[in-house]
N, C-alpha and C positions, 0 to 999 in steps of 0.2 A: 408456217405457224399462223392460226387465225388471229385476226384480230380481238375478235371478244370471244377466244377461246381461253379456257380456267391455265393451258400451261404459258401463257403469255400473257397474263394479268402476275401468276408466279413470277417470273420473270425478271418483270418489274419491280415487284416487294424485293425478292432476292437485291436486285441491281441497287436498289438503295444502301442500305449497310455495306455493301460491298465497296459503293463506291466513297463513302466515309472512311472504310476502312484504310484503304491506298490509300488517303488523302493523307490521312493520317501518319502513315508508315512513311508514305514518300515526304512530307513537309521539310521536316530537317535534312534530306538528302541531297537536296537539290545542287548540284555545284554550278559553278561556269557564274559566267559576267552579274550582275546585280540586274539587271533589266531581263535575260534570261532566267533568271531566278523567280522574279516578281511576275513574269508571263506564266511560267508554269504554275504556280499555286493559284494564278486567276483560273486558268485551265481545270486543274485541279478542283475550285472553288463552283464552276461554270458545268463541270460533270456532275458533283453531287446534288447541282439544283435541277438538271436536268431529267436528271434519274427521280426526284421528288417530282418535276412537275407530271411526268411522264408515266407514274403510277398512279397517280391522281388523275388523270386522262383517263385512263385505261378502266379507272373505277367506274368515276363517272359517267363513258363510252358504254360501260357493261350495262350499267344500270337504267342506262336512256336507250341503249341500242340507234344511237344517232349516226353512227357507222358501224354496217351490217359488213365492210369488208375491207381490206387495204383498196381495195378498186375505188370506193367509194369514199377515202378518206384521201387520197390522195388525186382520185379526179383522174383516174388513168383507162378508165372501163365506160366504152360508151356501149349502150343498147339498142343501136339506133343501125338497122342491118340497110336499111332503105325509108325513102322518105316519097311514097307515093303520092301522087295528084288527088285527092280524092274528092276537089271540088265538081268532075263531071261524073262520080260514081253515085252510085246510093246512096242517099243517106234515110235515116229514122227508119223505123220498123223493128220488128222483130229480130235478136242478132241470129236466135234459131232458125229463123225462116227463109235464110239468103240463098236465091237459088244456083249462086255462084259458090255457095261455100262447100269444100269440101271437110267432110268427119275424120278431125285428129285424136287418137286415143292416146292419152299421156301417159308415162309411168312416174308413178311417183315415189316417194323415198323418206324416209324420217329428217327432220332438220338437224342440220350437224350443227348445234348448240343447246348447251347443258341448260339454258335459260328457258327453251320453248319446250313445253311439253312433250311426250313422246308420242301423243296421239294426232299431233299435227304434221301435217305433211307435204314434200313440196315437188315443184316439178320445175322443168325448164320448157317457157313457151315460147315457140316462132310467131310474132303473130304473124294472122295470113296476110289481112287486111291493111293491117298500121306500119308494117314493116319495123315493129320493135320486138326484141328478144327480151324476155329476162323470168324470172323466178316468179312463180304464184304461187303462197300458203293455200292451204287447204284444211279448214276442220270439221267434220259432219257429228251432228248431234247426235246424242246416245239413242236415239229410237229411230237412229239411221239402219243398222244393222238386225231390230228388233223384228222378226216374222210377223209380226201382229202389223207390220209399217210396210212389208214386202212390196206393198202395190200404189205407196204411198209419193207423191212427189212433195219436195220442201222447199220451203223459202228460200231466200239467200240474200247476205247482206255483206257487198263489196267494204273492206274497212281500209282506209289510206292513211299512212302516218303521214307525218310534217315534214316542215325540210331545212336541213338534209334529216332524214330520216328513213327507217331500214323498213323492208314489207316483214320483219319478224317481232315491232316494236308491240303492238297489239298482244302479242302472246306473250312475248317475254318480259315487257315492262308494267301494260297495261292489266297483263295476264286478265283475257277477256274469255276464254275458253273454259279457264279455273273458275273462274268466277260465275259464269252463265251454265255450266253443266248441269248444279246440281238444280237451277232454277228451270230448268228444264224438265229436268228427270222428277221435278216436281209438278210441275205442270205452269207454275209463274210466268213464265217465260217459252214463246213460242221454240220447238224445235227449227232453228236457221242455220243454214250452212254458210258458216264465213269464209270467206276468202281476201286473201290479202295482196294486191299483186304490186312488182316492184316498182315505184314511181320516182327516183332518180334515175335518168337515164341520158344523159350527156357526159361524156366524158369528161368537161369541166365541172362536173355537178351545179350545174346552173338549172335553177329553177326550173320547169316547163311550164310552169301554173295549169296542168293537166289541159291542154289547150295544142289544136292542132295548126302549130307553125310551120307554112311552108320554108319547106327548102332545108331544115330544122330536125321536126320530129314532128310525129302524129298519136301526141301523149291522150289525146277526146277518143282518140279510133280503137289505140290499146285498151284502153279502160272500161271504155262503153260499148266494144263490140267485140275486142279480141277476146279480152280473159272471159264477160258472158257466156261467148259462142263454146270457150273449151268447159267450162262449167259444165252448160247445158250437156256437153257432148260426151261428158264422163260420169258424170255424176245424177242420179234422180231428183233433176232441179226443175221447178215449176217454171216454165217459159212465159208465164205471163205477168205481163209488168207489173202489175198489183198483186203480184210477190217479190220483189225485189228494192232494195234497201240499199243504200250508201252513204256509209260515216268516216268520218274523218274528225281530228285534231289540228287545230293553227292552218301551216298552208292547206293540209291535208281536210279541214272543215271547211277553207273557202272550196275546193276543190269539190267536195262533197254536195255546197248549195247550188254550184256554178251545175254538177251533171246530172242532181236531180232537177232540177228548173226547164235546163238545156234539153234535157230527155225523159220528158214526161209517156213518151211509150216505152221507155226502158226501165223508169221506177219508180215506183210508187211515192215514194219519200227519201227524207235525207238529213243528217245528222251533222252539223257545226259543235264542233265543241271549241271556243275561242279562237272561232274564224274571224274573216272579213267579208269587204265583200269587194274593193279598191285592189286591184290588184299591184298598186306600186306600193302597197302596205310593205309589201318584199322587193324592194329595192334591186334583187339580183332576180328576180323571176323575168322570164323572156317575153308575158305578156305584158308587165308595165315596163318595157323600151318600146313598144308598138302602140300610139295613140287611136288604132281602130283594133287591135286586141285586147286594147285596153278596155276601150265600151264595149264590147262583146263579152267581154270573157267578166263581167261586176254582174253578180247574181241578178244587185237593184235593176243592173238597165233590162237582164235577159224577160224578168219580172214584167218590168212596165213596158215592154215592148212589145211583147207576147199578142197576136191576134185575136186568140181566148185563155183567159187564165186557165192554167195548166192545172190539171187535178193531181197536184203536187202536196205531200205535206213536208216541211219542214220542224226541224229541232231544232233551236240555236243559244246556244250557250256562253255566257262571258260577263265577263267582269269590267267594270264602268274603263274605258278605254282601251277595251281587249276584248271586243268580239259583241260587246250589250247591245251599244248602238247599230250595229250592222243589223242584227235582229231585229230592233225594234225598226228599223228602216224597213225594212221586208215585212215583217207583219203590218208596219203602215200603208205598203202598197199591195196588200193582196187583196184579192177580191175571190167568191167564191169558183170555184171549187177547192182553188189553192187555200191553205191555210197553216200557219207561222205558229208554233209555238217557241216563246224566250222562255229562257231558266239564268237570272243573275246569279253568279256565284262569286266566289269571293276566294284569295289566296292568288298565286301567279302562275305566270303562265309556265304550268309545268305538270308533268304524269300524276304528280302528289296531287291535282285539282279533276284531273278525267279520269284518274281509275277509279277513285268510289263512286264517280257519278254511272259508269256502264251498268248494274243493274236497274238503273231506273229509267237509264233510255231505252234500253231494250225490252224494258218495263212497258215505252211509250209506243215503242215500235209493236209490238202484241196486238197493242190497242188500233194500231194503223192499217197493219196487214193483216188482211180480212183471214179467219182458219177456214179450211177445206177439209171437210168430213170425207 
């Protein structure tokens, strides 16, 4: 039974009344010593609150998609097949372009949940590179399919939830698909191929801060070269980096400004929706227990360290102690080509704040990623 699946959310409604009900039946039955008596209706008392708190989870779970699976709510599922060296391999370029790479064609499959649309879809990746497995969504724009588009390549823009947080959050909570179709199909909005790939992947569910830790995981490899590479290799996606986009929310926005800064030939730009840029902001992420991943992996230092400012753009969004000042830190230290736009919002940190603001980033991103006739 899934976790944020409709017959285990029932379940739990059922499990309520239910267990009121025995409580109720059994209360006066109880026989045997007075302390045996007094333990059972705690017991009693200690079920029917568990079953309340435990539907209220299961609501909440559904409606955030903060766990996309018992693997990932109980920290039992790592993704993590190998933990390669990749400080003497290649790094930057092109991820289409690797002469080591070889062409994997994936099958993909509708999402087995009633929350994400039907038109999105998923697959299971090995990556080659990062030595990480896991789940990448997939949605192509209505003029994916359209013959007038047949010879057509399209943008894409990588979207990372928070953490913990599910790769089906975007669709199912954020419902960004819903949302941008029809701005599409109008022409507001550039036709982009989103994809979502899984980014908890430690079987404790411990943060990676998308950041590649020896010995660990290689969450920078998966993200910035594996899922790319299968993109490219399935889908008519434009290989050049001034078509490609990476947005995130909370961890998933620092994550967003750390791999657009970090990898200015892989994208063009990059979307903070009440990110940071410290990464001991998250206390459990693997980069802030490392005091040299720690200055590595804070967008500010990748910024100010940079030999030429990166022709990066940045989005970054937040509310005065959630995410404001990190942006305006970063649009203080850019210089051109880079350049930082802040959007202060207001309300907390939570979906109810980033889902009305995705038409208008995506709004922004139009404006960033240049169209191709």
């Amino acid at each position: 039974m899934q976790l944020t699946g409709t017959p285990f959310l029932l379940l739990t409604i059922v499990l309520v009344p239910v267990s009121i009900v025995v409580a109720l039946l059994l209360w006066g039955r109880v026989r045997g010593p007075k302390p045996f008596q007094a333990l059972s209706r705690i017991v009693m008392l200690l079920f029917c609150q568990i079953t309340a708190v435990l539907m209220v989870f299961v609501m909440v779970n559904n409606a955030n998609l903060i766990y996309g699976s018992w693997d990932d709510l109980l920290g039992t599922g790592s993704h993590v097949r190998a933990v390669p060296n990749l400080q003497a391999g290649p790094e930057g370029g092109d991820p289409g372009n690797d002469a080591q790479h070889a062409k994997v064609i994936q099958q993909f499959k509708p999402v087995d949940d009633p929350k994400v649309p039907g038109d999105v879809r998923t697959t299971d990746l090995k990556g080659q590179v990062s030595g990480v497995d896991g789940e990448v969504l997939v949605w192509l724009p209505p003029q994916y399919d359209d013959p007038a588009y047949k010879d057509k390549s399209f943008p894409v823009v990588e979207l990372l939830p928070g953490w913990p947080g599910s790769s089906k959050t975007w669709f199912g909570t954020l419902k960004v698909s819903e949302q941008l179709k029809p701005m599409m199909q109008s022409g507001q909005v550039a036709p982009f191929i989103l994809v979502s790939p899984r980014t908890t992947l430690l079987d404790d569910s411990t943060d990676t801060g998308c950041a590649d830790v020896p010995g660990k995981v290689n969450a920078d490899t998966w993200l910035a070269r594996d899922v790319p590479r299968m993109v490219l290799d399935n889908f008519r996606a434009d290989p050049s980096a001034d078509r490609w986009a990476v947005a995130g929310y909370s961890a998933g926005g620092h994550c967003a400004a750390k791999l657009a800064l970090e990898h200015p030939d892989r994208y063009r730009a990059g979307v903070s929706l009440s990110g940071y840029n410290d990464p001991a902001v998250e206390d459990k992420s693997l980069t802030a227990k490392d005091p040299h991943l720690r200055e590595i992996s804070n967008p500010l230092n990748i910024l100010k360290s940079a030999k030429n400012p990166p022709k990066t753009s940045l989005y970054v969004s937040g509310n005065k102690g959630d995410g404001l000042e990190a942006g305006e830190a970063l649009k203080a230290a850019a210089k051109p080509p880079t350049s930082v736009t802040v959007q202060e919002t207001g309300g907390a940190h939570s979906s109810d704040v980033w889902k009305p603001m995705i038409p208008g980033v995506f709004t922004w991103l139009t404006g960033v990623i240049p169209v191709r006739h």
